[in-house]
C-alpha positions in Angstrom: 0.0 0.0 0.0 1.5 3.3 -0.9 1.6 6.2 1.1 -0.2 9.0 0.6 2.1 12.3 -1.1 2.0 14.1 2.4 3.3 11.1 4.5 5.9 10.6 1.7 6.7 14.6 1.7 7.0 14.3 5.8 10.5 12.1 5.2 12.3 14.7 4.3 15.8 15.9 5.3 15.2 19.4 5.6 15.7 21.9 8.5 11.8 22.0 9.4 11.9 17.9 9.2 14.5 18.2 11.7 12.6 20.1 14.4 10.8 19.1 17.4 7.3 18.4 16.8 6.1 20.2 19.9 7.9 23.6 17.9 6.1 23.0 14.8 2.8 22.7 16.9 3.6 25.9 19.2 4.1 27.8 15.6 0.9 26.5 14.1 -1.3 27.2 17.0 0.2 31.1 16.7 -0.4 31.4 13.4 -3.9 30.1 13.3 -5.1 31.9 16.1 -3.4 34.6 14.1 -5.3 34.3 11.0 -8.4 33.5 13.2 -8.3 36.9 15.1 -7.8 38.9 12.1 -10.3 41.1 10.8 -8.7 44.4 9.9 -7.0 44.8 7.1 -7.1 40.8 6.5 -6.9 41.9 2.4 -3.6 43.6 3.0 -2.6 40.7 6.1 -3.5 37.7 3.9 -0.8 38.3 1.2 2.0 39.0 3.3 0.5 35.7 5.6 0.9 33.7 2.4 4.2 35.1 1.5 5.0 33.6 4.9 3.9 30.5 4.5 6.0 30.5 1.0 9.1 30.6 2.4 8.5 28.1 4.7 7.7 25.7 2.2 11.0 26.9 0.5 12.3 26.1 3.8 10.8 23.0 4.2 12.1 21.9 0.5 8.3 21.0 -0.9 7.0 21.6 -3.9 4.9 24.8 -4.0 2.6 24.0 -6.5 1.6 20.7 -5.1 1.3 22.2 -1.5 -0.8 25.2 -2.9 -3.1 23.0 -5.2 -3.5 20.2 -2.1 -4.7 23.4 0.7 -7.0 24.5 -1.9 -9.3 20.8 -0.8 -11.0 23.4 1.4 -12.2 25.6 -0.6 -15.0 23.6 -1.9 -16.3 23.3 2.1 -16.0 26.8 2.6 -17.4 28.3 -0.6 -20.6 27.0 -0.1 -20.6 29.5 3.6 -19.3 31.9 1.4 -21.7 31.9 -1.0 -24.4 32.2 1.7 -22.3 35.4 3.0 -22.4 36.3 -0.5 -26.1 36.0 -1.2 -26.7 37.7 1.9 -25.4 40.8 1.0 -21.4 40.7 2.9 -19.6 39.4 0.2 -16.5 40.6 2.3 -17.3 38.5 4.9 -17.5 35.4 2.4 -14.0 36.5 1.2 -12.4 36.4 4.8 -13.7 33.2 5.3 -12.2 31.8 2.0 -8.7 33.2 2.9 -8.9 32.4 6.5 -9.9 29.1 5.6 -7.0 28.8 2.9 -4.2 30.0 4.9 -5.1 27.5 7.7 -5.0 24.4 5.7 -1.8 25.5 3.9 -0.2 25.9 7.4 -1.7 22.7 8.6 0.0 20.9 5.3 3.3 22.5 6.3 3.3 21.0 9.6 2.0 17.5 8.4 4.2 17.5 5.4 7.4 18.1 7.8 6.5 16.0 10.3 5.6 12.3 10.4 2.4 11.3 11.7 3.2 9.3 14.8 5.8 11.8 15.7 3.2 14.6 15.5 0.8 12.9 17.3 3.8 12.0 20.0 3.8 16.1 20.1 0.2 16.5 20.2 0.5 14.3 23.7 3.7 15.8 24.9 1.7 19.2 24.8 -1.3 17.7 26.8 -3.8 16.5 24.3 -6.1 13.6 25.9 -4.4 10.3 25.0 -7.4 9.1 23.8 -8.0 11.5 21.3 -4.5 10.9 19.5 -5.6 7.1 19.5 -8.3 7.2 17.9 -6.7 9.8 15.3 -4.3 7.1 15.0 -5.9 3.9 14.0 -8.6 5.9 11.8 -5.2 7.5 9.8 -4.5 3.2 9.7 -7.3 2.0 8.8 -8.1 4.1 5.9 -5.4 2.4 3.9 -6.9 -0.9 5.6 -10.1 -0.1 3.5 -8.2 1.2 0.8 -6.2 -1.8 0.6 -9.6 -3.6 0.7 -11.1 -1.3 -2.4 -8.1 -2.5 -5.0 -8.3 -5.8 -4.1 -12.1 -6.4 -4.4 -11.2 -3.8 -8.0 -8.7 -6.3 -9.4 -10.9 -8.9 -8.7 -14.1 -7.7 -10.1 -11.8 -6.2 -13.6 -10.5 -9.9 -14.0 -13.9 -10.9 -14.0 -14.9 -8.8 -16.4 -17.0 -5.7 -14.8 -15.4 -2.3 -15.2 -15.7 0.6 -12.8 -18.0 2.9 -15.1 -21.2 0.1 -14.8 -21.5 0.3 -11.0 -23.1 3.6 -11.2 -25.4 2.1 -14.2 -29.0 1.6 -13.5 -30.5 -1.6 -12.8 -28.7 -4.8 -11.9 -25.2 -3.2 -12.2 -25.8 -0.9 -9.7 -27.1 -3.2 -7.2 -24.3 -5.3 -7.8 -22.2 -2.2 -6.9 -24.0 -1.3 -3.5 -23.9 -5.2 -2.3 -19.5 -4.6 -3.3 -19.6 -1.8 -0.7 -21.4 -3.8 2.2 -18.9 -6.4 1.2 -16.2 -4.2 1.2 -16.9 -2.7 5.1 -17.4 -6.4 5.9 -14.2 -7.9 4.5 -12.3 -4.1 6.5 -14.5 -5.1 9.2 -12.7 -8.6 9.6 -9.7 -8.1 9.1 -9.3 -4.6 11.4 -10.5 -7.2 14.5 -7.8 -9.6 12.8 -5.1 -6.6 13.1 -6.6 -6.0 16.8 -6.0 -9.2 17.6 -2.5 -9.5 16.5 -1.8 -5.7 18.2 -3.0 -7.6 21.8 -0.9 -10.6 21.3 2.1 -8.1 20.9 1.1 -6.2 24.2 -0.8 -3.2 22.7 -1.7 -1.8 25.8 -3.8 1.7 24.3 -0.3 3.6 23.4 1.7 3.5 20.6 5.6 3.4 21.4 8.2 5.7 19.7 11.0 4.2 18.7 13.4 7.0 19.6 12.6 9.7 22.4 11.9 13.6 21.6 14.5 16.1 22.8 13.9 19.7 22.5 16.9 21.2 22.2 17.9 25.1 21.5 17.7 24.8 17.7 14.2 24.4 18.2 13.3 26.8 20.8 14.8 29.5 18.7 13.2 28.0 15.7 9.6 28.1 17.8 10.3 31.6 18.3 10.7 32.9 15.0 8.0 30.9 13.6 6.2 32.0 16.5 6.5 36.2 16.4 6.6 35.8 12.3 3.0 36.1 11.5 2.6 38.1 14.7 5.0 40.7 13.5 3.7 40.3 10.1 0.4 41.5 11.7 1.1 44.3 13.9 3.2 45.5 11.0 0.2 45.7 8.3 -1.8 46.9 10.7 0.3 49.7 11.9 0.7 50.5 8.4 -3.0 50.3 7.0 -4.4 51.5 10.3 
């Protein structure tokens, strides 16, 4: 099962790979309560925000285009509030919300796409997050590729047989052939999740998952916390002093 582009991004070698997760978190949290807080001026804050958020995927060694093009997942969500704003008669409020709501998931993919998943959620806990929260983050990140997995396999099977994809939303027979796939296809992930349960028990899975090396947050990332920290603060108090 391959890895999704933002799990394979997160094995980099780059000086934001390197930091401590609990720094990355720290400058995320700023920076989205940040852009969350913002209301004046947030059409001259937003482009020097994003110009912000560009140079730390420079930084981070990513590829712009593919970062820019993956935060944009949200606008669909948040277009249809905007719209509402829109019809409504505050059109500026429907634009605020479309570039909050941009800026935050492009800072969110920074952090994920520098930072392993178990390692991030080993931060989210070191920082006080309930356990069980992170858990159960955890095995649903797992077990989508579980039903993933699941998908190709019953896909293969069903193209050596002779059915392509396109008839299962045909009318008639074909498409209740394709909704009695999908009950077979949460049964099958069904089964064999309680099969990976299992096997996590007889191992001594006891509700925590282990790192294999231990976090130490050293000076590099304190000082790196800081500046990613007062950044967009600065960047703020700046446009606002300015526009103000």
């Amino acid at each position: 099962m391959r890895h999704v582009i933002l799990e394979r991004w997160s094995r980099g070698e780059s000086c934001v790979h390197r930091r401590d997760p609990r720094a990355k978190i720290v400058a995320l949290i700023t920076f989205l309560a940040v852009v969350a807080t913002a209301h004046r001026a947030l059409a001259w804050l937003a482009p020097g925000l994003l110009l912000l958020l560009l140079a730390g995927l420079v930084l981070a060694k990513l590829p712009l285009t593919g970062a820019l093009v993956r935060a944009a997942l949200v606008v669909p969500f948040t277009g249809v509030f905007a719209l509402i704003c829109w019809f409504a008669g505050e059109p500026a409020l429907g634009l605020r919300l479309l570039a909050k709501s941009y800026l935050s998931a492009l800072a969110v993919i920074w952090v994920v796409a520098t930072t392993p998943l178990p390692a991030l959620l080993n931060g989210f806990e070191m920082t006080g997050v309930p356990r069980f929260l992170l858990v159960v983050c955890q095995f649903l990140y797992r077990y989508l590729f579980v039903i993933s997995e699941e998908a190709q396999h019953m896909s293969k099977a069903a193209a050596a047989r002779g059915t392509a994809a396109r008839n299962w939303t045909a009318p008639g027979p074909s498409f209740r052939a394709a909704a009695g796939a999908l009950g077979v296809l949460f049964a099958r992930s069904y089964a064999r999740a309680g099969d990976i349960h299992r096997a996590m028990l007889a191992r001594g899975f006891d509700g925590r998952f282990l790192q294999l090396h231990s976090e130490n947050f050293r000076p590099a990332d304190t000082a790196f916390a800081l500046v990613a920290s007062l950044a967009p603060v600065a960047v703020r108090l700046t446009v606002e002093r300015v526009v103000g």
